[in-house]
VMD Tcl script that draws the C-alpha trace (Angstrom):
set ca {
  {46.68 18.18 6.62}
  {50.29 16.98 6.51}
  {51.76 15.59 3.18}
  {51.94 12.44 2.09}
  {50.09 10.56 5.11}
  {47.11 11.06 3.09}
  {45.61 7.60 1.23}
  {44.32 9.33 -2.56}
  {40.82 10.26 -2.63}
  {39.36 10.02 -5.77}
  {36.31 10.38 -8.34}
  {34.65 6.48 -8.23}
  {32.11 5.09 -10.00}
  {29.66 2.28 -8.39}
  {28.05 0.17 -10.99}
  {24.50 -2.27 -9.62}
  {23.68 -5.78 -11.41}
  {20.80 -3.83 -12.39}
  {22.36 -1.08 -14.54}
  {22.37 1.92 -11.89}
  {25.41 3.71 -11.65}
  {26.36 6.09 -8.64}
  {29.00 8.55 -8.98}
  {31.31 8.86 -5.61}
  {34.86 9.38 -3.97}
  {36.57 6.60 -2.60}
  {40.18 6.10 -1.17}
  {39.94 2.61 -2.92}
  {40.58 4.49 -6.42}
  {38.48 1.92 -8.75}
  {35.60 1.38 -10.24}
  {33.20 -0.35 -7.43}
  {30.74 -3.50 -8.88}
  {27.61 -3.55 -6.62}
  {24.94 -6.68 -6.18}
  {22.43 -4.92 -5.17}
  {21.95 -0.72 -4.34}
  {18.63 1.33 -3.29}
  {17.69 1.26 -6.72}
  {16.65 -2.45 -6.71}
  {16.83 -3.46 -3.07}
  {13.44 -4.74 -1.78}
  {13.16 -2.46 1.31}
  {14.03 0.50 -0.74}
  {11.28 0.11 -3.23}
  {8.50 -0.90 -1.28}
  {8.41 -4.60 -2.64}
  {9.64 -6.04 0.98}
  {6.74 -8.28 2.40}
  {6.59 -7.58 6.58}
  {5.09 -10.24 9.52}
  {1.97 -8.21 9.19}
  {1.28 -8.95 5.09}
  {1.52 -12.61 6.56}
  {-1.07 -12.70 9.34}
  {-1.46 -16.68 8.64}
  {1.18 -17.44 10.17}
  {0.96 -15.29 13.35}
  {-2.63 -16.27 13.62}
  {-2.07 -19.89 13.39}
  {1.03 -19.19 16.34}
  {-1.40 -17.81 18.33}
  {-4.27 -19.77 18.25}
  {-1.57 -23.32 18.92}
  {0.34 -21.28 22.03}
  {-1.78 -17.99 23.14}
  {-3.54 -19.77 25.91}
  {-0.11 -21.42 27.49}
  {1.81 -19.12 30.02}
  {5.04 -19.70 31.93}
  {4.61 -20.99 35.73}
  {7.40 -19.51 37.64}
  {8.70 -20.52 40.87}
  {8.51 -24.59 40.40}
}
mol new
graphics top color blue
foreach p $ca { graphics top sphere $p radius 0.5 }
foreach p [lrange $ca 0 end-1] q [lrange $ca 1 end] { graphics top cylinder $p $q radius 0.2 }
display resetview
């Protein structure tokens, strides 16, 4: 590496809203304040609800528009 090209690369700490702290490097050289990290995000933990936990809906799009197709050619 030449000299002095180089931003400084430091030790960094990344602090969550919800207490969890992850230790990095970082050419920004600060402390970093997260809103949200895999500790408390929703797809991390399991908590994230997907289109099939809410078959309701889907059914409900399907029964109002499943019979209808597209004519082509008009």
């Amino acid at each position: 590496m030449q000299k002095d090209i180089h931003p400084e690369y430091q030790n960094v700490e990344m602090k969550c809203s919800c207490g969890n702290v992850i230790a990095t490097r970082s050419t920004l050289c600060k402390d970093i304040h997260l809103d949200i990290c895999s500790a408390c995000h929703p797809f991390y933990t399991g908590q994230q609800k997907s289109m099939s936990d809410r078959g309701g809906r889907i059914d409900r799009f399907k029964k109002r528009f499943g019979g209808l197709s597209v004519k082509g050619g008009e």
